[in-house]
N, C-alpha and C positions, 0 to 999 in steps of 0.2 A: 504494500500500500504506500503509496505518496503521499507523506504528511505535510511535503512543503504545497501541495497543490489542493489538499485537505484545509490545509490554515489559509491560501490565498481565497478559497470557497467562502467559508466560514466570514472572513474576515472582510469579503466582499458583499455576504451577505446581512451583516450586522453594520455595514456602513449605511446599505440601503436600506435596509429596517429603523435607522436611527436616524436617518433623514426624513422620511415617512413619518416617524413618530414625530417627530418637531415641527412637519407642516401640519400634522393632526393636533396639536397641542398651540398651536398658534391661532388654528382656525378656531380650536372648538373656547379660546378666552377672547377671540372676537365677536363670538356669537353667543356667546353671554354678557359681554363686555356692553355690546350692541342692544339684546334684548335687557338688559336690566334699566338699562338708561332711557330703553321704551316705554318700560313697566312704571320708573319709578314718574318719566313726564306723564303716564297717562294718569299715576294716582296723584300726583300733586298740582297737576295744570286741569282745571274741568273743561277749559275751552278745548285741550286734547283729548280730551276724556270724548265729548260731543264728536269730535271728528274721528275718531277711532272708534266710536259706536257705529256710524255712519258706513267708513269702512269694515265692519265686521259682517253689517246687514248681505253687504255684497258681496260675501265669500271672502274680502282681503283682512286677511289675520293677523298681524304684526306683534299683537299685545298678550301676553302669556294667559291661560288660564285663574290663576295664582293671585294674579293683577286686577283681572275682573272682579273675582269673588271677592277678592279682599274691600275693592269699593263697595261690591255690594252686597257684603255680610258688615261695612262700618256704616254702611248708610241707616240700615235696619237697628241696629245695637249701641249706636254714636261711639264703638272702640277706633283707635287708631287704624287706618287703612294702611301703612307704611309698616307695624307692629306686625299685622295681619297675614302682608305679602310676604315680612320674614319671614316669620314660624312656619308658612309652606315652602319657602323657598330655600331652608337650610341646607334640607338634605341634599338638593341639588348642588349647592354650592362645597358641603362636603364630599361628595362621592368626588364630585369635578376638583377637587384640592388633590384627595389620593391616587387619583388617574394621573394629573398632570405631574405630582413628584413621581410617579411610577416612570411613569416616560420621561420626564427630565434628569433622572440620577442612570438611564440608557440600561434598564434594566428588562429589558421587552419578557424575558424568560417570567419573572414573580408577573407582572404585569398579564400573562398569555395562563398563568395561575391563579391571578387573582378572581380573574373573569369567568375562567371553568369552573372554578367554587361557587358564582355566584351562579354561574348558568346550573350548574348542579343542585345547589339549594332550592334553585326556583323548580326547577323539572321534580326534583323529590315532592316537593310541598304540594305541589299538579297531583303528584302522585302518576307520574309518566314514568320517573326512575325511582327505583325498588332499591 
């Protein structure tokens, strides 16, 4: 076996996994970076609130789930709408914290482990896997 054309493999194929991963991890704090800054004008400006209602009647959806309810579980209850969007939007911001150290410390192997365990826990809990 040829280990010097083993390790050019290897080595060729963790350059391009690590690159991959760092457009994956650029994209995905743009697109939260993006949607939070949608979420947080649509709960704290009502003039955006109004045009983003408008936009939603006609399929275009920009504003998260999260965002919605939270105006309109404080409109019903007078709690903070801001307070509201956190408490649902933590875990999202956690899961997206250990994905991106996972990928930024170029560790794709725990990363390609992390994600079978979750996919595993969920497929158990279906009761798909036994």
């Amino acid at each position: 076996m040829d280990y010097s054309l083993f390790y050019t493999v290897t080595n060729t194929a963790n350059d391009i996994l690590s690159w991959l991963f760092g457009l994956f991890v650029v994209g995905i704090t743009i697109v939260l970076a993006i949607g939070t800054a949608l979420d947080i004008a649509f709960i704290a400006l009502p003039v955006f609130q109004d045009k983003m209602y408008d936009r939603q009647d006609k399929g275009f959806k920009l504003i998260s789930h999260a965002a919605v309810s939270a105006v309109e579980e404080s409109n019903q209850t007078g709690s903070s709408p801001m307070l509201l969007y956190l408490k649902r939007r933590i875990k999202v911001y956690a899961v997206t914290a250990i994905v991106i150290y996972a990928v930024m410390t170029n560790q794709p192997i725990r990363l390609t482990k992390l994600i079978w365990s979750f996919v595993e826990a969920v497929l158990t809990s279906l009761g798909i896997l036994v």
